[in-house]
C-alpha positions as CSV (number, residue, x, y, z in Angstrom):
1,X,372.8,258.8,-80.9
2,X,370.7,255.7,-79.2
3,X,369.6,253.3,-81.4
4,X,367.0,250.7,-80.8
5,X,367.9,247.2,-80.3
6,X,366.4,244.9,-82.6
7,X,365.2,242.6,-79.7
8,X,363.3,245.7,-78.2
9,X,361.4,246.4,-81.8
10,X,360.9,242.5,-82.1
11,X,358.9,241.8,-78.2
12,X,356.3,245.4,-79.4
13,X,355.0,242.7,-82.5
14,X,355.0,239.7,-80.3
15,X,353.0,238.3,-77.2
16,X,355.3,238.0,-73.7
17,X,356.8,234.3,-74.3
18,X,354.8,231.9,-71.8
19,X,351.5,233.7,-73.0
20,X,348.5,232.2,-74.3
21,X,347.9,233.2,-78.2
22,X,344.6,235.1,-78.3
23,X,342.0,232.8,-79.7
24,X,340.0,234.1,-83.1
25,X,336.6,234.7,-82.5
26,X,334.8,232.0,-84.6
27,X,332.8,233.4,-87.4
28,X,329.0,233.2,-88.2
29,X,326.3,233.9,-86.0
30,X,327.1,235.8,-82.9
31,X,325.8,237.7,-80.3
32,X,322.5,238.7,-79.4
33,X,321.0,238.3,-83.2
34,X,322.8,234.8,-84.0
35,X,321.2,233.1,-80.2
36,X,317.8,234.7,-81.2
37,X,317.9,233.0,-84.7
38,X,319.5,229.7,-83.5
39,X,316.2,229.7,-81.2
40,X,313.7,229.8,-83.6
41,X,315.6,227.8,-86.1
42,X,315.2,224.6,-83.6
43,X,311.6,225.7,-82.2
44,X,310.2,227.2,-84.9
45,X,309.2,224.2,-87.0
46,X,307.8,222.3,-83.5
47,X,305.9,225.7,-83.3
48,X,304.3,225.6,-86.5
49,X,303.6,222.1,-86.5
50,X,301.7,222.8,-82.7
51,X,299.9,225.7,-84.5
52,X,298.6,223.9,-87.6
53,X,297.6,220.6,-85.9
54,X,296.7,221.7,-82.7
55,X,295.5,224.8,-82.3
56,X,293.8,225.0,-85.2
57,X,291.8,222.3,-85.1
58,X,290.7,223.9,-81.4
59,X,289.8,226.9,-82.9
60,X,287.9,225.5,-85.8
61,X,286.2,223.1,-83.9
62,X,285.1,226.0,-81.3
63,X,283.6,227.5,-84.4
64,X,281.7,224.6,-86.0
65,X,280.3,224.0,-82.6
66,X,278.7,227.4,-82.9
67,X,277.4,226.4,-85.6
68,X,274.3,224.5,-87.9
69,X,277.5,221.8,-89.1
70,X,275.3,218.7,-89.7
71,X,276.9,217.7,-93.4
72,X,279.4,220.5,-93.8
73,X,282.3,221.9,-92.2
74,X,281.8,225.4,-94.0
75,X,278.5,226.5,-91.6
76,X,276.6,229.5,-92.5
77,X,273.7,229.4,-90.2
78,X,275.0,230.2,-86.0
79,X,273.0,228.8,-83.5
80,X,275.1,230.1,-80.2
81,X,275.1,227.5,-77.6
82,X,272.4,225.5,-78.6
83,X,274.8,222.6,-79.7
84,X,276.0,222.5,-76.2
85,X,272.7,222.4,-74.6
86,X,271.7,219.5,-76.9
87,X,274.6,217.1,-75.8
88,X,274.4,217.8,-72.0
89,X,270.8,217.1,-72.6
90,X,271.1,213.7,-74.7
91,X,270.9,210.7,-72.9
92,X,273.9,208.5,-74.8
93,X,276.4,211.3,-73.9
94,X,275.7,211.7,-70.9
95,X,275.7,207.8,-70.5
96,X,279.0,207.5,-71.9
97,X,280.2,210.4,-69.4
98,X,278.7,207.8,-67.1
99,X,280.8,204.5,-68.1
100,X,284.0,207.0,-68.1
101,X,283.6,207.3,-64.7
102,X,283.4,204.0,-64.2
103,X,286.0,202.7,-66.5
104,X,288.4,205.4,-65.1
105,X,287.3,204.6,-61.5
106,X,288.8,201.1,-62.0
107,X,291.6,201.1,-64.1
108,X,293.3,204.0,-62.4
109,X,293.8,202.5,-59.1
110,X,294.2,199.2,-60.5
111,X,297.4,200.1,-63.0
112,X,298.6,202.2,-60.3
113,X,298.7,199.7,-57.6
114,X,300.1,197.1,-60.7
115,X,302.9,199.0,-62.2
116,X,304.2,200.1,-58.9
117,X,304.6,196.6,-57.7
118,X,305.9,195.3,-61.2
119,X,308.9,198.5,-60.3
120,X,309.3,197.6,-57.1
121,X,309.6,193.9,-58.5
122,X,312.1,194.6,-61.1
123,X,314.2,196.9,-58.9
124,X,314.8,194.0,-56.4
125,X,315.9,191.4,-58.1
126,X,319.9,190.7,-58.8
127,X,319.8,188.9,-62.1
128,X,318.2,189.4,-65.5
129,X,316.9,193.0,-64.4
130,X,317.0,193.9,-68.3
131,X,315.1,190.7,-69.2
132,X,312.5,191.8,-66.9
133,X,311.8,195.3,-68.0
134,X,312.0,195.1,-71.4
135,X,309.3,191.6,-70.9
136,X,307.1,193.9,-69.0
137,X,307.2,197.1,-71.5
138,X,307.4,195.4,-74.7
139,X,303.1,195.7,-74.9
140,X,303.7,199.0,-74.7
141,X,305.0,198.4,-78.6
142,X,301.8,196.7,-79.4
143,X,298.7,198.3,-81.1
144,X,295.7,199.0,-79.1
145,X,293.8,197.9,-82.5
146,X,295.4,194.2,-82.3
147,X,295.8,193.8,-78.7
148,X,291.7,194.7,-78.9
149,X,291.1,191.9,-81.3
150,X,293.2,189.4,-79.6
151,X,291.2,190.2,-76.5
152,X,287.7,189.6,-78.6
153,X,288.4,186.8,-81.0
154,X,291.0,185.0,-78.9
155,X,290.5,185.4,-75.2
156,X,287.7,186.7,-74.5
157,X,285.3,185.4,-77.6
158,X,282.5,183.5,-75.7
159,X,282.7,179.9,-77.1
160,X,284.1,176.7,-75.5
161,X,286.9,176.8,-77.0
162,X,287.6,180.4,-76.3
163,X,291.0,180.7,-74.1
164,X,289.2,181.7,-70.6
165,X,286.2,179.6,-71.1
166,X,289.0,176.7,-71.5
167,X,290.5,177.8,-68.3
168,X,287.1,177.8,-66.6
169,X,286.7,174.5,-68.0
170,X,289.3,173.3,-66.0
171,X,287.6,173.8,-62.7
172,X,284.3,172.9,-63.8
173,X,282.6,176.0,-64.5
174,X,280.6,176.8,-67.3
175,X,281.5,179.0,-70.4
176,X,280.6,182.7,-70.0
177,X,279.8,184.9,-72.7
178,X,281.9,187.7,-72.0
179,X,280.5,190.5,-74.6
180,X,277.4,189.5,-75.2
181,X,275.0,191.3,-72.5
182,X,275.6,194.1,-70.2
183,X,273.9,192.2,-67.3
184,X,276.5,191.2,-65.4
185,X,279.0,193.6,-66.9
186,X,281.5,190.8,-68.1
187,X,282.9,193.1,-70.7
188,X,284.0,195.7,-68.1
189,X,286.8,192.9,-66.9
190,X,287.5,192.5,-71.3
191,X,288.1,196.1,-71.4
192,X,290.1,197.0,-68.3
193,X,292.6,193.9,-68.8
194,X,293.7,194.4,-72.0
195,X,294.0,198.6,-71.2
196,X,296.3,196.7,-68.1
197,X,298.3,194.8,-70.2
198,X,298.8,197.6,-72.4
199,X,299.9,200.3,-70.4
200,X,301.3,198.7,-67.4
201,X,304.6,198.4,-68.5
202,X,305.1,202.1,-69.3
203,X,303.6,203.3,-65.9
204,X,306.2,200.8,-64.7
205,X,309.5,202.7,-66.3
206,X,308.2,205.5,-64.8
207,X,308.0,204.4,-61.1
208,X,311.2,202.3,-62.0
209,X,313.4,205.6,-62.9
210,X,312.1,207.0,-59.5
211,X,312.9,204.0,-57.5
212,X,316.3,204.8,-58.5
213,X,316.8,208.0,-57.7
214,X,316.1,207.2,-54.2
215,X,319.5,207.7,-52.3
216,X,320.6,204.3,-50.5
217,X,321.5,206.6,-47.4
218,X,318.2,206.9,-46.6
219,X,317.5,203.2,-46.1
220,X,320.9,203.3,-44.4
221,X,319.9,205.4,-42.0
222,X,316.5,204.2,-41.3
223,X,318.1,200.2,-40.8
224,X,320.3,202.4,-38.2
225,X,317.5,203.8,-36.1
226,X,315.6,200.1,-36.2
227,X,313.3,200.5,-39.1
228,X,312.2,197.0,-40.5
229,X,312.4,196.7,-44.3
230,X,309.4,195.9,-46.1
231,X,306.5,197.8,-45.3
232,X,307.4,200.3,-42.7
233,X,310.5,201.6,-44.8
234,X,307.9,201.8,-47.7
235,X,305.5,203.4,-46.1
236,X,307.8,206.1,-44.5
237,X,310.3,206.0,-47.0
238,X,310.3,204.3,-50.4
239,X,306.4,205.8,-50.9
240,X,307.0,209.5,-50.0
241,X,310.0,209.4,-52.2
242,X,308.0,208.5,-55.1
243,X,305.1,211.6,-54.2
244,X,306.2,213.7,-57.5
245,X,305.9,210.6,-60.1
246,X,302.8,209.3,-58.4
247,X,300.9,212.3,-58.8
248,X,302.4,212.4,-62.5
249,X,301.4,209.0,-63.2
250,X,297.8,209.5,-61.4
251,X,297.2,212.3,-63.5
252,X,298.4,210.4,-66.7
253,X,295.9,207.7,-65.7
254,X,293.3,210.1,-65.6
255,X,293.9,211.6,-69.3
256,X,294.3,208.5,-70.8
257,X,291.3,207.1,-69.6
258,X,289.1,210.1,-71.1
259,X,290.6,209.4,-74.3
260,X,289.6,205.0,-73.9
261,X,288.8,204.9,-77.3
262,X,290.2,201.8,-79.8
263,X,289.4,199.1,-77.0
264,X,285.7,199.9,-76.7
265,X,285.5,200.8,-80.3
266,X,286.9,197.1,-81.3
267,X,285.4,195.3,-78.4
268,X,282.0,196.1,-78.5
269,X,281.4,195.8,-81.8
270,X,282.5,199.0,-83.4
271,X,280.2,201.3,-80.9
272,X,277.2,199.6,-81.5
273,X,276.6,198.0,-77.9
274,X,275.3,201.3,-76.4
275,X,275.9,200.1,-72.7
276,X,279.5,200.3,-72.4
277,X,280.5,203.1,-75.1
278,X,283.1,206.3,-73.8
279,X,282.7,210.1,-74.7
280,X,285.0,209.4,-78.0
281,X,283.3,206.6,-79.4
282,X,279.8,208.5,-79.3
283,X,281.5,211.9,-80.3
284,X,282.8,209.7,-83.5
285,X,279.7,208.4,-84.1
286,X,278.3,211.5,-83.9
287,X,280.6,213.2,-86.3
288,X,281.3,210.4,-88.4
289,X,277.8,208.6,-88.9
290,X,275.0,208.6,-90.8
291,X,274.0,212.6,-90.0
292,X,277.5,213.8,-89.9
293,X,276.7,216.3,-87.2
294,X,279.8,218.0,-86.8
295,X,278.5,221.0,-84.6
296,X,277.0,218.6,-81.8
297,X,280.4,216.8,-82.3
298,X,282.5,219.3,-82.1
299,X,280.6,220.5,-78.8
300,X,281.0,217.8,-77.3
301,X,284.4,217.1,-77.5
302,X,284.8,220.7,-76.0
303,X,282.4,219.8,-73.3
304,X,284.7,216.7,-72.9
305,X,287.9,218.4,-73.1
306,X,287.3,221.2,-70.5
307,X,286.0,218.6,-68.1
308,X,289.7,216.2,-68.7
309,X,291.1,220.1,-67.8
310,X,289.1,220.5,-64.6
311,X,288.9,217.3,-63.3
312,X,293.2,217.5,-64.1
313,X,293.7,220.9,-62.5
314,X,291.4,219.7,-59.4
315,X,293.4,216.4,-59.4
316,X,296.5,218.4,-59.2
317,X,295.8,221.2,-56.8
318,X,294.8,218.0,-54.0
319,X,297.9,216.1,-54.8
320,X,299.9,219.1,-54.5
321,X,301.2,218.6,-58.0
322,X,304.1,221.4,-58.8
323,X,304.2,222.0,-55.4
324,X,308.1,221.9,-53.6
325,X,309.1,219.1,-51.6
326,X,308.1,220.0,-48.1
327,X,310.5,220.6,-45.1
């Protein structure tokens, strides 16, 4: 009668030799459930957070804008779209809408143009690079409240003695005073170089990373087929490489400058110099003075935010923004 060898019994209970061992599946959360949970346990408190201070707000201030809210946030008595009709018909509004244009119409171009050829700048030289960068994007850091007051009480303050008026000194001109009238617009060049100083150096990172991820080979190939450096391979080159963060930046530009609101606040005298005052200073005026009219508020900083969202979406459908790289 056969028997069976003990070596025969033994290889049934055992893996072939020269096999991997069969890894343990690790235990917790799996599957289809565990991904699901792990998903809102990381975006559910971002989620909330965007809810409560976000959308809320929206909602709430859609409502009180519908609403009779002059000295309440709790309004009882609806008056439609009459809040609306009142700020597109006030004069300081629209006024502000006015010197938005204007302060946007400068400062865009001006920090584009800037913080491009600070990147191109930093991205050239061979020594100190890091020096450079973080010298040009350490305003960033700074508060818009201080660098504001330096600009008033330091630079820009209207005496003799005043930093500017000392440099104009120098070459025999007389002092100005910068803030003090709207005729000439003096505080326009107060405003816009400070909102330079401040932001330039972020704008400047920006272009900076896109510089590069430029490949070399395509300055390699140009030099090959006679292309000068300098302008020509920036113009062809260097320039339509950068098409995706332009339009980024541009569109950054535009927002921010909607939203202007510390410098002219701080500048001109805590809103009280008419002639030069944004949509968010007379909104918070207009909320937060001496009627407390939240309903005419609160319609117009709807009226203000769905003009930033066409103005953006026009913006972006003429610079081709989330468009693919042509071929």
């Amino acid at each position: 009668m056969a028997t069976t060898t003990p070596t025969h019994s033994a290889a049934k209970g055992r893996a072939p030799r020269g096999a991997a061992p069969a890894r343990r599946r690790p235990r917790g959360l799996g599957g289809s459930r565990g991904r699901t949970l792990n998903f809102w346990l990381f975006t559910g408190p971002f989620l909330i957070g965007l809810i409560v201070f976000v959308y809320v707000p929206i909602g709430w201030s859609l409502w009180l804008s519908l609403h009779n809210a002059q000295g309440t946030v709790t309004p009882t008595e609806f008056v439609g779209l009459g809040n609306y009709a009142d700020m597109l018909g006030d004069g300081d509004f629209v006024d502000s809408l006015v010197n938005f244009t204007i302060f946007a119409a400068i400062i865009v171009p001006i920090t584009y143009a800037l913080s491009l050829t600070l990147a191109l700048l930093v991205h050239r030289i061979r020594f100190m690079k890091a020096f450079f960068r973080s010298v040009f994007f350490l305003p960033t850091a700074c508060s818009f409240v201080v660098a504001s007051l330096v600009w008033k009480m330091s630079l820009f303050n209207g005496l003799r003695y005043g930093m500017m008026n000392t440099v104009l000194g120098w070459f025999g001109i007389d002092s100005v005073a910068w803030l003090a009238s709207p005729h000439p617009p003096w505080y326009w060049l107060v405003i816009c170089s400070a909102r330079l100083w401040l932001q330039c150096g972020f704008y400047m990172i920006l272009f900076l990373a896109a510089l590069q991820n430029i490949p070399r080979e395509l300055y390699e190939a140009a030099a090959v087929d006679g292309a000068k450096s300098g302008w020509q391979t920036f113009r062809h080159i260097t320039l339509p490489q950068l098409r995706a963060t332009s339009v980024a930046v541009v569109l950054l530009l535009l927002i921010a400058a909607y939203q202007a609101f510390d410098e002219f606040y701080n500048i001109l005298d805590e809103g009280r110099a008419t002639w030069g005052r944004p949509p968010l200073v007379d909104l918070y005026l207009q909320a937060l003075g001496a009627n407390q009219d939240y309903g005419h508020a609160s319609a117009g900083a709807l009226i203000l935010a769905l003009l930033i969202a066409l103005v953006t979406l026009a913006q972006g459908r003429f610079l081709g923004f989330g468009r693919g790289d042509e071929k």
